[in-house]
TORTI-815095 format. One record per residue (C-alpha): x, y, z; residue in three letters. Coordinates in steps of 0.1 Angstrom, whole numbers, plus 5000, padded with zeros to 4 digits. Layout:
XYZala;...
This chain:
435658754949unk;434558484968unk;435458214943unk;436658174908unk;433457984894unk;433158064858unk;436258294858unk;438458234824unk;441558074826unk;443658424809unk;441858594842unk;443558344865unk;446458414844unk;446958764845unk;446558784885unk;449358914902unk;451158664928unk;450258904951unk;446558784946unk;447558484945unk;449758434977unk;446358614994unk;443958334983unk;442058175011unk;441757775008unk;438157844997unk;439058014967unk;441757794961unk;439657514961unk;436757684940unk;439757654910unk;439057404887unk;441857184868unk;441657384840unk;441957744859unk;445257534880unk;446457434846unk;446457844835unk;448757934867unk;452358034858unk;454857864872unk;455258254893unk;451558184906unk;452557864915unk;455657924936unk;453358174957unk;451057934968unk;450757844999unk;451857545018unk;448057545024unk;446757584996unk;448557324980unk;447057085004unk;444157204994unk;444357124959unk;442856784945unk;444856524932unk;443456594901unk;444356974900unk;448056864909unk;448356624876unk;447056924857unk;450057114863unk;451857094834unk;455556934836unk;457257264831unk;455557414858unk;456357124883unk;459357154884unk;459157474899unk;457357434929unk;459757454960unk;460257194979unk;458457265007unk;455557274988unk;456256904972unk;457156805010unk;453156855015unk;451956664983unk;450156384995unk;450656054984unk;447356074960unk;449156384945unk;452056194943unk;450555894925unk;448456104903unk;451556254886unk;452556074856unk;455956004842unk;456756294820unk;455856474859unk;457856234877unk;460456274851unk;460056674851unk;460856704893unk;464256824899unk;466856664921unk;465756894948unk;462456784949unk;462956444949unk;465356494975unk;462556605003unk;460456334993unk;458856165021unk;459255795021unk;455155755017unk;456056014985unk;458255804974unk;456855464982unk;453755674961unk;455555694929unk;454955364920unk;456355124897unk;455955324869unk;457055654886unk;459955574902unk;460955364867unk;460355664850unk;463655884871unk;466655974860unk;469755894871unk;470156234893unk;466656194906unk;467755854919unk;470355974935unk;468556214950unk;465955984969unk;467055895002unk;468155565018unk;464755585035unk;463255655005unk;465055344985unk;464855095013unk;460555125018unk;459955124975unk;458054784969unk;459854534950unk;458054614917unk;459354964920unk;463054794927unk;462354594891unk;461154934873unk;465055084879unk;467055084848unk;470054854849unk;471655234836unk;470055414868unk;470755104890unk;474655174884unk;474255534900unk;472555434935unk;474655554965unk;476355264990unk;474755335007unk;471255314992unk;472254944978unk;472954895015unk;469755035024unk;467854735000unk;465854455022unk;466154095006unk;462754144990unk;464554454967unk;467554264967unk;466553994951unk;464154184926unk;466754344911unk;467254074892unk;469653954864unk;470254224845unk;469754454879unk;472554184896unk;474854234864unk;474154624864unk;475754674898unk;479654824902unk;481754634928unk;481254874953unk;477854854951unk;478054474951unk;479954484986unk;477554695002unk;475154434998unk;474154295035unk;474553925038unk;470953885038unk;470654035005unk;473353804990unk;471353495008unk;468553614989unk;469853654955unk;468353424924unk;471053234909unk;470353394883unk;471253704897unk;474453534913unk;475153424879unk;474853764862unk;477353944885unk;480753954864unk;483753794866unk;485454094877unk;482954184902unk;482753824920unk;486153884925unk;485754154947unk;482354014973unk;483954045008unk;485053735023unk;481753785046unk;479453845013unk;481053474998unk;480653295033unk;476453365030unk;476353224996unk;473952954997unk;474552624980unk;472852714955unk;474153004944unk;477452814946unk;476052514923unk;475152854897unk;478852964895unk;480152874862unk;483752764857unk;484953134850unk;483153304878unk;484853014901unk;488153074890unk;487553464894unk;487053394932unk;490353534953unk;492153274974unk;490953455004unk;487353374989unk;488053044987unk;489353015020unk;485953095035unk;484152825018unk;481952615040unk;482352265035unk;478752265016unk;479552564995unk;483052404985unk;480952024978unk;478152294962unk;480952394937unk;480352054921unk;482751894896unk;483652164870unk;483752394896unk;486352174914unk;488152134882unk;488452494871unk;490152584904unk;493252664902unk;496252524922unk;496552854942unk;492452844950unk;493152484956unk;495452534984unk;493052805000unk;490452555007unk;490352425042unk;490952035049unk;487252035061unk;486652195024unk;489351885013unk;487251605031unk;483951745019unk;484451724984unk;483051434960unk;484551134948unk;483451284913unk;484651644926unk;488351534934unk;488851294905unk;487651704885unk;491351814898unk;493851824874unk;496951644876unk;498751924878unk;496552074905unk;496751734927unk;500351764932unk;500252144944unk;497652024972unk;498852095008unk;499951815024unk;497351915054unk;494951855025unk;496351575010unk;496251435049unk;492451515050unk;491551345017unk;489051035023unk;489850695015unk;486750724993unk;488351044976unk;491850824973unk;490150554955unk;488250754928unk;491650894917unk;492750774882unk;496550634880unk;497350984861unk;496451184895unk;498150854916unk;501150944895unk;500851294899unk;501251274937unk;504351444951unk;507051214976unk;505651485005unk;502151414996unk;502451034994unk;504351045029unk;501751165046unk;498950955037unk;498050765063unk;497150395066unk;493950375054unk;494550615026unk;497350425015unk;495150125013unk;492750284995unk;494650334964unk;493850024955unk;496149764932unk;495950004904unk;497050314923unk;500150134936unk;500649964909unk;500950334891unk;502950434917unk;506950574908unk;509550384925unk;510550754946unk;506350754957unk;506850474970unk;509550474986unk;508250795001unk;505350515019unk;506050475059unk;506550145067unk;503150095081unk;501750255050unk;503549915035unk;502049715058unk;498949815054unk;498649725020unk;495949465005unk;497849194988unk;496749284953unk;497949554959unk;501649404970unk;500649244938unk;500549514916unk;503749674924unk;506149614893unk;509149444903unk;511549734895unk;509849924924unk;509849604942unk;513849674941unk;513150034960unk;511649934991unk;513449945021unk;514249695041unk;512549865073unk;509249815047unk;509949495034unk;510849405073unk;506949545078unk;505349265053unk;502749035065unk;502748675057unk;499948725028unk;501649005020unk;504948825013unk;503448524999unk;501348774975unk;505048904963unk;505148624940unk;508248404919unk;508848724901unk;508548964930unk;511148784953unk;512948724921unk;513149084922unk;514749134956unk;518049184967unk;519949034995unk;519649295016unk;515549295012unk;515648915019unk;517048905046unk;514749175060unk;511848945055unk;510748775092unk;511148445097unk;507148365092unk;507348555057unk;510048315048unk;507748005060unk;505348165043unk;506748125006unk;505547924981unk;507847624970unk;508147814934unk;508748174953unk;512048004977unk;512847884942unk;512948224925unk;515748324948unk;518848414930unk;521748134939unk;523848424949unk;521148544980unk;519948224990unk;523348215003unk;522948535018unk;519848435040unk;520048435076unk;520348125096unk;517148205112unk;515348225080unk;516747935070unk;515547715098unk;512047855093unk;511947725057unk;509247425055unk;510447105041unk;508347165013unk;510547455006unk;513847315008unk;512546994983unk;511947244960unk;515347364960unk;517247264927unk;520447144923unk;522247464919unk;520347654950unk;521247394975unk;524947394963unk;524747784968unk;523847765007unk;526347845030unk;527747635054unk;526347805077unk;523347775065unk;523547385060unk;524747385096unk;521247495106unk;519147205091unk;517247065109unk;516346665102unk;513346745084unk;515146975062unk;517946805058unk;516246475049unk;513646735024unk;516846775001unk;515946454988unk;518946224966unk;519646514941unk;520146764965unk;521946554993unk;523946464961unk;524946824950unk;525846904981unk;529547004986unk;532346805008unk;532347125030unk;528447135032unk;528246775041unk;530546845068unk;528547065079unk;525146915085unk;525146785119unk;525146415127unk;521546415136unk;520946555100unk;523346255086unk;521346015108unk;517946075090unk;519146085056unk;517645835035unk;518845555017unk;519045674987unk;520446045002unk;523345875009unk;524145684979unk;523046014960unk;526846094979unk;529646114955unk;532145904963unk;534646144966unk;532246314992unk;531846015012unk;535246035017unk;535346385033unk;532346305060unk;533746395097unk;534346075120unk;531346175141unk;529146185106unk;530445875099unk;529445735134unk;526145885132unk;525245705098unk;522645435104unk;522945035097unk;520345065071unk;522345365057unk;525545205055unk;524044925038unk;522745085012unk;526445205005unk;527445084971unk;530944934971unk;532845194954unk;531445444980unk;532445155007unk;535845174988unk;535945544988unk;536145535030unk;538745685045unk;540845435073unk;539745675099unk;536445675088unk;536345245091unk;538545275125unk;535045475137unk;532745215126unk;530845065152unk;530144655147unk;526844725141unk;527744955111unk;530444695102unk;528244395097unk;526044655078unk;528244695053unk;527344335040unk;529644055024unk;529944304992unk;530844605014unk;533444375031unk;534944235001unk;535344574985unk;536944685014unk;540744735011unk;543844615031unk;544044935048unk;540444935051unk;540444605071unk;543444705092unk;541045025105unk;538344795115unk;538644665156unk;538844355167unk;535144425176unk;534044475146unk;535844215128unk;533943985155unk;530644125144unk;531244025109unk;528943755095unk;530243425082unk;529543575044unk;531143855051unk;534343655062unk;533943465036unk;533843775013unk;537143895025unk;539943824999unk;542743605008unk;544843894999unk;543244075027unk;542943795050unk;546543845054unk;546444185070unk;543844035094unk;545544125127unk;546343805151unk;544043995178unk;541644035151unk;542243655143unk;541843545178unk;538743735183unk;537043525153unk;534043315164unk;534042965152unk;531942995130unk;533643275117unk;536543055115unk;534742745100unk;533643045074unk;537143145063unk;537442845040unk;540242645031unk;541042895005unk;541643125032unk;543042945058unk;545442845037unk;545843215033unk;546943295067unk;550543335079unk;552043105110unk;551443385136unk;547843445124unk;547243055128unk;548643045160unk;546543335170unk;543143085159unk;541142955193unk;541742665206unk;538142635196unk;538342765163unk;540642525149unk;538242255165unk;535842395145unk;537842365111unk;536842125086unk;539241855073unk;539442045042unk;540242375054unk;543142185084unk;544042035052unk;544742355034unk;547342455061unk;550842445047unk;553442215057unk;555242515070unk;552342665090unk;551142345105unk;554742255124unk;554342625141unk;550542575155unk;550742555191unk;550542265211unk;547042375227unk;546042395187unk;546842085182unk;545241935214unk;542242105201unk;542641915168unk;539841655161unk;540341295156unk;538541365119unk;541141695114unk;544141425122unk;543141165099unk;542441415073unk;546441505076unk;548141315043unk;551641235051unk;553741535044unk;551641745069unk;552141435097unk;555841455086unk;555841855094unk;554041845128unk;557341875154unk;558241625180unk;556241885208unk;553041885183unk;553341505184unk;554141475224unk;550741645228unk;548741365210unk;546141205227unk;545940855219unk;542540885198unk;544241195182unk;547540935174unk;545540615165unk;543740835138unk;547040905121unk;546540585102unk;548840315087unk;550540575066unk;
């Protein structure tokens, strides 16, 4: 039979495989679809490798399902792709494992979406990774998220980034961990984040280090707060800087202190203002100090006082500078008085001075004196009454010389009266007089005397009457005589008079004319003999006709003949008669006429014989009548002969008889005739 035109589909049927395996290509291709349809699934297996290559696409869908399954594979092996494609899915779904598994990759590729959608499990399995990695995207999408779960490895490995990323969400989600890792880095590149998103916690967990480092940003930004905290240290760890800034703020803030840790400083430095401030407090303080070291000073400044707080002493005593700086007044002012002690001295120093400012002044109390040593000018000054109120000695006396100078007038006034004594000398000299006439009562009694010692004029004139008046006897004897010498006026009234008493000779002989004149006579009163006996005649006739007449016996004993010579004629005549008595006869002689003339008869008539005698020649020339007259009886019989040689003619007459009677037979020898002739009748 040359062909099977016409022949009924029971005839084809009933023909033994015999006849069948002997069919030439011609007859096989005379068979229609219904006589193809008729062969047994014996008939089939017989055929040719030929003559199913000679079939039509058409005669190859009308194979019924059963029977498709039982061709061998070497017959599907020669299936062309139009055979392939013209096989529906309850065909596709019939072919065994086998069959699948010799499929070409053009077979394969030739299923289609709908085909390869339409395989089970097994079937999937049983494609090849050459079959897997040429199906078309659509045919990637048409896998059930069930079947997706049973690819190979190495099949998922076998995916392009096209089939990657059309797995998508569900596809993503549907994938085990070990199918997740064989993933190429491309593929993970190319995943939605969608897809990223739809992987499992668990799963994330387990991406190689390699598979997390090809993230994009993106993806990254797509992880929620769960999936970030399901990533392994050593995931973290291979962050990029723009993945770990991708992770955004929640992201940041659902890490946890362990993850923290893991990220590299570069990962540290890259992170947001927003991003950083996302750290809990009880994250902040488990940072590395390598991180906390590589922390911007924009980072620094968005944190809150809670994460300030939170800080650890190792993390706060590595911030550098700048960072330190950046915490602005409110982050210092948050600070604990261990935080910041745990600051370096040129973190101190580096400090803005509101933020010197802001520190409260218990903390104040804990810095060292290395940092309080470290202060700037402004910073000092910006410390405040309170803040230096708050120091102690110790601390104070750290501060340089400029801080000192640096003060306000109310900040040198906060100063306890226990450490004001306690400053050094040095600081003490570099106080402005503007400082020191701020000083109270009770603050310049509290300086030591070494510090008084120290003074210089300026200062010491800065006291000012109430302060050069509190001062002590051992403090006044300590300022130095150039220090006494520009005390004002009223400084050295403002002296008690028991004081006054205690100033050193050389204090004394510093004190100016104008200062000794202004000395009251109870503070005139109140000097010591060995204070007058310094005096010079200058500061003598300074101490005016009061001074003199306050001063006492003993008093006028200690001044020299000098300065008893320098005294005016009011200030003789101040001089009581009780006083005049102690007058030395060198002191007496060294009187100037007019200083003589001044004594008054009162007070010549005051003087003892050997004080008279000790009178000039020209002083008792320069007598009046009256005060010659006021000599006693006595007295005037002892004058010596030169005395009364020196007499005037007006002096003689003025002598009533009881005096003439008293002069002795030498005081009369020595008359001159004018001096005799104005005795007079009587």
């Amino acid at each position: 039979m040359a062909t099977f035109t016409g022949v009924p589909t029971d005839v084809i049927a009933s023909l033994s495989t015999t006849t069948i395996a002997g069919l030439t290509t011609a007859q096989v291709a005379s068979l229609s679809t219904a006589q193809v349809a008729a062969l047994t699934s014996d008939q089939l297996r017989v055929l040719s490798t030929t003559s199913i290559v000679t079939m039509t696409s058409a005669d190859i869908a009308a194979i019924s399902s059963d029977n498709i399954s039982v061709l061998t594979t070497t017959q599907i092996k020669v299936l062309t792709t139009a055979d392939i494609t013209a096989l529906d899915t309850a065909h596709v779904h019939a072919l065994t494992s086998a069959q699948v598994g010799v499929l070409t990759t053009a077979q394969a590729k030739a299923l289609g979406a709908t085909g390869v959608g339409a395989l089970g499990s097994d079937q999937l399995r049983a494609l090849s990774t050459a079959d897997i990695a040429v199906l078309s995207t659509a045919q990637i999408q048409a896998i059930s998220t069930d079947n997706l779960a049973t690819l190979t490895t190495a099949e998922v490995a076998a995916l392009t980034t096209a089939q990657a990323q059309a797995l998508g969400a569900a596809g993503a989600g549907a994938l085990t961990s070990d199918q997740l890792r064989a993933l190429s880095t491309a593929d993970i590149a190319a995943l939605t984040t969608a897809e990223i998103a739809a992987i499992s916690t668990d799963n994330i967990s387990t991406l190689t280090t390699t598979q997390v480092k090809a993230l994009t940003t993106a993806e990254v930004q797509a992880l929620d707060t769960a999936h970030v905290q399901a990533l392994g240290t050593n995931q973290v760890a291979v962050l990029s800087t723009a993945q770990a800034q991708a992770l955004g703020a929640a992201g940041v803030g659902a890490l946890t202190s362990d993850q923290l840790r893991a990220l590299s400083t570069a990962d540290i430095a890259a992170l947001t203002t927003a991003e950083v401030a996302a750290i809990s407090t009880d994250n902040i303080s488990t940072l590395t100090t390598s991180e906390v070291k590589a922390l911007t000073t924009a980072q620094i400044a968005g944190l809150d006082t809670a994460h300030v707080q939170a800080l650890g002493t190792n993390q706060v005593a590595v911030l550098s500078t700048a960072q330190a700086q950046a915490l602005g007044a409110a982050g210092v002012g948050a600070l604990t008085s261990d935080q910041l002690r745990a600051l370096t001295t040129t973190d101190v120093a580096a400090l803005t001075t509101a933020e010197i400012q802001a520190i409260s002044t218990a903390n104040l109390a804990t810095l060292t004196t290395a940092e309080i040593a470290s202060l700037t000018t402004a910073q000092a000054q910006a410390l405040g009454a309170t803040g230096i109120a708050a120091l102690d000695s110790g601390q104070l006396r750290s501060l340089s010389t400029q801080d000192v100078a640096a003060l306000t007038t109310a900040e040198v006034a906060a100063i306890s009266t226990d450490n004001i004594s306690l400053l050094t000398t040095a600081q003490v000299k570099a106080m402005t007089t503007a400082q020191i006439a701020g000083l109270d009562t009770a603050h310049v009694q509290a300086l030591s005397t070494a510090e008084v010692a120290v003074l210089s004029t300026g200062q010491a004139q800065a006291l000012g009457a109430a302060g050069v008046g509190a001062l002590t006897s051992d403090q006044l004897r300590a300022l130095n005589t150039a220090d006494i010498a520009v005390l004002t006026t009223a400084e050295i009234a403002a002296i008690s008079t028991d004081n006054i008493s205690t100033l050193t000779t050389s204090e004394v002989k510093a004190l100016t004319t104008a200062q000794i004149a202004g000395l009251d006579t109870a503070h005139v009163q109140a000097l010591g003999t060995n204070q007058v006996a310094v005096l010079s005649t200058a500061q003598a006739q300074a101490l005016g006709a009061a001074g003199v007449g306050a001063l006492s016996s003993d008093q006028l004993r200690a001044l020299t003949t000098a300065d008893v010579a320098a005294l005016t004629t009011a200030e003789i005549q101040a001089i009581s008669t009780a006083n005049l008595a102690t007058l030395t006869t060198a002191e007496i002689a060294a009187l100037t006429t007019a200083q003589a003339q001044a004594l008054g008869a009162t007070g010549i008539a005051a003087l003892d014989s050997g004080q008279l005698r000790s009178l000039s020649t020209q002083d008792v020339a320069a007598l009046t009548t009256a005060e010659v007259a006021a000599i006693s009886t006595d007295n005037i019989s002892l004058l010596t002969t030169a005395q009364v040689k020196a007499m005037t003619t007006a002096q003689i007459a003025g002598l009533d008889t009881a005096h003439v009677q008293a002069l002795s037979t030498a005081e009369v020898a020595v008359l001159s005739t004018g001096q005799a002739q104005a005795l007079g009748a009587a």
